[in-house]
N, C-alpha and C positions, 0 to 999 in steps of 0.2 A: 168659264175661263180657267186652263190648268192652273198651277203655280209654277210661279214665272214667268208667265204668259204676259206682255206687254200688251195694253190697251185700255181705254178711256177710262178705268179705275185706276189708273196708275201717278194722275195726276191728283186724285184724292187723297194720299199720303202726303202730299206737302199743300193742300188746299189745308185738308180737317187738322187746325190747328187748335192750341185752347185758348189764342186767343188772349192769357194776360199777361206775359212778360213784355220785360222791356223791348223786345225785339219787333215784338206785335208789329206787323206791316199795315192793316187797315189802320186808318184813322182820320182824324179832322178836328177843326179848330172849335174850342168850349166856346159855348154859346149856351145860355143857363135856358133858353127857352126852347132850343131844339133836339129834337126826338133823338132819340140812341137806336143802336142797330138792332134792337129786338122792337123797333116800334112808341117804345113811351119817351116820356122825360127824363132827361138825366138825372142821374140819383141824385139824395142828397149829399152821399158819402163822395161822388167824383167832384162836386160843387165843393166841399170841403176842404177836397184836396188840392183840387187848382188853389183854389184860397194858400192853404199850407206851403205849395210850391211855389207860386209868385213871391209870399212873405219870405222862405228861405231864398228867391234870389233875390232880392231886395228891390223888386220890379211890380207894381200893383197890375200894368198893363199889358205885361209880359206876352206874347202868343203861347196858348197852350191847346196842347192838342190830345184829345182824350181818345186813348187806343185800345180800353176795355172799359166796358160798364155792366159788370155783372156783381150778383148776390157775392159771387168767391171770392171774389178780385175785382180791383179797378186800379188803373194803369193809365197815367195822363204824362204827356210830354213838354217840358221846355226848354229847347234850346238842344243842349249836349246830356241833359239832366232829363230822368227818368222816376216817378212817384210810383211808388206800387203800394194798394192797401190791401193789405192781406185778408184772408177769411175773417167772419166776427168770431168764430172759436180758437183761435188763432192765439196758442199757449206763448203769452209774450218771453216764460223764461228758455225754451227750446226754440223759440225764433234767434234769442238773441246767443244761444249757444251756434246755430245755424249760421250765424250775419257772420260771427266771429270765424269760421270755418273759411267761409268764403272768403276772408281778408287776409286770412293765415299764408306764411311764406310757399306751406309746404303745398297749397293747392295754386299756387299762382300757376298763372300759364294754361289752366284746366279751369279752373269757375271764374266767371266777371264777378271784380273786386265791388264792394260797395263803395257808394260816395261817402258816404256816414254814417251814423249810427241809428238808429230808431228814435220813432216819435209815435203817436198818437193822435189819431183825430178826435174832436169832438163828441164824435159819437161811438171811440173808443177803439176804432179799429187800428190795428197795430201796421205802422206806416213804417218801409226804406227807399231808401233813394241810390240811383245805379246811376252806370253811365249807359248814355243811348248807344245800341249798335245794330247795323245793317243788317236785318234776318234774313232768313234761307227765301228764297223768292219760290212765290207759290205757285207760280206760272212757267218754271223752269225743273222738272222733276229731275232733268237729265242729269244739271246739274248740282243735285240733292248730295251734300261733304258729309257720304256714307262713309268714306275714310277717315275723314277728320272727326267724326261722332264716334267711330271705334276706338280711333288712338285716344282722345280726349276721354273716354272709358275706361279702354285701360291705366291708366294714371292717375285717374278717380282712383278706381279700385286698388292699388296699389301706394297710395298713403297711409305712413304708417299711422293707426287711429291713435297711439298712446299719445303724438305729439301736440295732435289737437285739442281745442280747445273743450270742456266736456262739464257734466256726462251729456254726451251723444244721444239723443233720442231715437228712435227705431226709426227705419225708412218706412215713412206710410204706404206705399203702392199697395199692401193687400189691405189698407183700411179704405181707397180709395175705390178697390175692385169691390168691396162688403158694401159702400154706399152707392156705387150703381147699382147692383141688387137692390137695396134699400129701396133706390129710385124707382124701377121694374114695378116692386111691389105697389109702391102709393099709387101708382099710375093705376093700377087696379083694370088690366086691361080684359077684356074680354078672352076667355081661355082658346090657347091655340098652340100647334103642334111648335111655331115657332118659343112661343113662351115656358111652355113647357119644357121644351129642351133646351132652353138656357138653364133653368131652374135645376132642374135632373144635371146638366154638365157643371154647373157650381157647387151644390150639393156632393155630388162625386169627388170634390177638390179635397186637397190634406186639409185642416185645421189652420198651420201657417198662413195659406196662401187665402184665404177668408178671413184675416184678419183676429183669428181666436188667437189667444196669449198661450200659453204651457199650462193653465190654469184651468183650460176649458172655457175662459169668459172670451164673450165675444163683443167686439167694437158696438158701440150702443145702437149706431143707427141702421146699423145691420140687424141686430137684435127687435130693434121694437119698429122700427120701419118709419123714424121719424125724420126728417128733412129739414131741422131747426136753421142747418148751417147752408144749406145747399141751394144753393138758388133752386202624276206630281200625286198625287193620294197617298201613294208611302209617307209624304213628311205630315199631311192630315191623321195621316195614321200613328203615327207616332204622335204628333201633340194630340189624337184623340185616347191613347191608351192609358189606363190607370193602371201600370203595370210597373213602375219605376217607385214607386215610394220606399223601397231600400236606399236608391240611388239620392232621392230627391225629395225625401219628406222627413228629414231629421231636421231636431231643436236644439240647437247648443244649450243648456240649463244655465252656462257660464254668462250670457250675453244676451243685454238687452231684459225685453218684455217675451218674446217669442213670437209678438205679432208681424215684426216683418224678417225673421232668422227661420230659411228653409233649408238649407242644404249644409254640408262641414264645414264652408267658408262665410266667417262673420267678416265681410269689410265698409267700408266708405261708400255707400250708394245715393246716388242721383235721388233715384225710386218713380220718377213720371219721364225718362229719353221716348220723343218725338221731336220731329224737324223743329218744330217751334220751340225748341229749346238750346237752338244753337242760335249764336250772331256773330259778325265779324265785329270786335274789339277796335282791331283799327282794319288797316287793308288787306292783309294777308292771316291775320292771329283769329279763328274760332276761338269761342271759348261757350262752355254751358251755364245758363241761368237756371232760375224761378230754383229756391232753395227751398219751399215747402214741406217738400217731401226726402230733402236729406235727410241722410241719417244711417244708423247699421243695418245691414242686413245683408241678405244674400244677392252677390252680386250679377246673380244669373237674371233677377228678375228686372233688370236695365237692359238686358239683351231679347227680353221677352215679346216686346210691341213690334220690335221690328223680325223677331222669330214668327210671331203669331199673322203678320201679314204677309209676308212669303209662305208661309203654310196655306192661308186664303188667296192665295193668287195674285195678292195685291202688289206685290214685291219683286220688280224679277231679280233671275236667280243669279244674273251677276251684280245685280245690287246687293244681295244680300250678300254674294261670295267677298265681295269687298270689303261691307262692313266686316262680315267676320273675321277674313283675313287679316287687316288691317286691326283688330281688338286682341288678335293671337299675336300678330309681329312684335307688337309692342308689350308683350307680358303677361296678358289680360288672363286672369282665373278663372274664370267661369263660363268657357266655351269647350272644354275637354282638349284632349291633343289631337285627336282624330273625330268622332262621332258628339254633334254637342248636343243631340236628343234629351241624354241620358237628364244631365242638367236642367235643360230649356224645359223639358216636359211639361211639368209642374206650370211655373209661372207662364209660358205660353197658352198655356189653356187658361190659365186663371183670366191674363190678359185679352184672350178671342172673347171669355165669354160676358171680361167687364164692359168691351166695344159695344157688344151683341146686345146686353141690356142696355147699355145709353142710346143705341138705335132704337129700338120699339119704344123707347121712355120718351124720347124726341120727339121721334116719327109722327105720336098719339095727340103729342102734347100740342103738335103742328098742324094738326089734322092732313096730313099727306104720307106719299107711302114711302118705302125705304127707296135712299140712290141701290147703282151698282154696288156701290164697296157695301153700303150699310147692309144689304143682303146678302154679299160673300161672308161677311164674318156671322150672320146669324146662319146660315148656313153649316158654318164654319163647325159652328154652336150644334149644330144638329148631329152633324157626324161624329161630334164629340160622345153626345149622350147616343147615338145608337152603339158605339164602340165599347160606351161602359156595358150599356144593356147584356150585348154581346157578350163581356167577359163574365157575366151574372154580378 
């Protein structure tokens, strides 16, 4: 399949969601005894939570409905009310600089506000509550508010950071592309042309966009490979080329750690944009969730996942013209005035080849083989690393 090429992968950008915000579309009512969607029993941590959520409505028999139950995240519903327990590494004082962001004047109208404040569960994981809203439906790609994900973008990035509430923690997205590597690794899979050329194309990447600081230190779980917390060829050609790091592989010294600050612009980033991070608020109003990964950095790498799947063919190309255009109408810094290669470079490859490894990490762990898409982006991965090869 070219890029842009419309067909039966295309409805896999709004299926492969992650699955723990509030928006979360699967789900079903807690029942302490039956199995969750990977097969076992409900955790103890979602058991907690209902617990927590019914005691905050004042309802012991409340319906609730559990919409994730992962190691990362678990995401239960009641009513108009939404519980999220965050990762167990989950720094509760950057969470709560993060809550605080979301609830701020200056992002209103762009992030869903929280209900409250934080809490805690028993077993210590760091608990918010949102209000429920209508996600992007996963059976309608046609449909997919690639305009409203743009505009909502730019206006992110266009908050001024001084006003906010702070210090501001770095946007994780290249500590999250270092622990799929991380993951790649543990899985310990048998050597092959697909793994090796993920390996070779991340290897290839700047320092920034792997999660290393200005420091040379690199995110730990990337470093020692530990999983404590974790549960159309021209535009290939361009996110395959290591030839921009003039352009796209500068450290502001001024801002932040360096682990998620790649290019001259340090602002207000998302750090994880996919469909599953949009909902309708009320009827008409998008607005973007899951705040985990807010924080500074460079704001090209929010335009990256949906740059890196039009580069794989995933995306057609007036989906993407839309998003982009739509992220330019409204201000947005980090798409260039004309050519937005120059920028995208960098984090678009970073972003094909952190897919690339959570595919084969998956795929192994499931004992079956890759879908369509999960093969365009390893692919993807391929032409990356033969492109570096190429340049020596």
């Amino acid at each position: 399949m070219r890029p842009g090429e419309r067909g039966p992968a295309c409805g896999w950008i709004a299926r492969h969601q992650e699955g723990r915000s509030p928006g979360t579309p699967s789900g079903r009512s807690y029942d302490p005894g039956a199995a969750d969607d990977m097969g076992g029993a409900v955790s103890e941590t979602a058991a907690q939570l209902v617990t927590a959520l019914r005691r905050a409505r004042r309802d012991a028999t409340a319906e609730v409905t559990v919409l994730a139950d992962r190691p990362d995240g678990t995401v239960v519903r009641c009513g108009h009310v939404v519980a999220k327990a965050h990762p167990p590494d989950t720094d509760p004082a950057e969470l709560a600089v993060r809550l605080g962001v979301a609830a701020h004047p200056r992002c209103a109208e762009i992030l869903l506000p929280p209900v409250d404040g934080m809490g805690a569960l028993p077993d210590g994981r760091q608990v918010t509550l949102w209000p429920y809203g209508e996600p992007v439906a996963p059976d309608a790609p046609d449909a997919a508010p690639w305009v409203e994900a743009g505009r909502l973008l730019a206006r992110l990035h266009a908050v001024p950071v001084a006003e906010l509430p702070g210090p501001l923690p770095a946007m994780r997205g290249p500590v999250k592309a270092a622990r799929a590597i991380a993951r790649l690794r543990a899985a310990a899979l048998p050597d092959s042309v697909a793994t090796r050329a993920v390996l070779r194309a991340w290897a290839g990447l700047p320092g920034w966009a792997r999660g290393v600081d200005r420091t040379g230190r690199m995110d730990h779980v990337e470093r020692t490979g530990r999983m404590d917390d974790v549960d159309h060829t021209d535009r290939m050609d361009r996110v395959g080329r290591p030839d921009h790091r003039d352009r796209g592989d500068r450290v502001d010294p001024g801002e932040g750690n360096g682990a998620g600050v790649g290019g001259e612009d340090t602002r207000l980033c998302h750090g994880d944009l996919h469909l599953g991070q949009l909902i309708r608020h009320r009827a008409t109003d998008w607005r973007l969730i899951d705040i985990d990964d807010l924080g500074l950095g460079d704001p090209a790498w929010d335009l990256a996942r949906p740059a890196a799947w039009y580069a794989a063919g995933l995306l057609a190309a007036e989906d993407w013209e839309r998003f982009l255009g739509a992220y330019r109408a409204a201000g947005g810094s980090a798409a260039g005035e004309r050519d937005p290669w120059p920028r995208l470079d960098v984090p678009a490859r970073a972003l094909t080849v952190q897919t690339a490894a959570l595919a084969l990490a998956k795929a192994a762990a499931a004992g079956r083989a890759l879908d369509e898409a999960e093969e365009a982006m390893v692919e993807a991965s391929v032409r990356i690393a033969h492109f570096m090869e190429a340049a020596g």
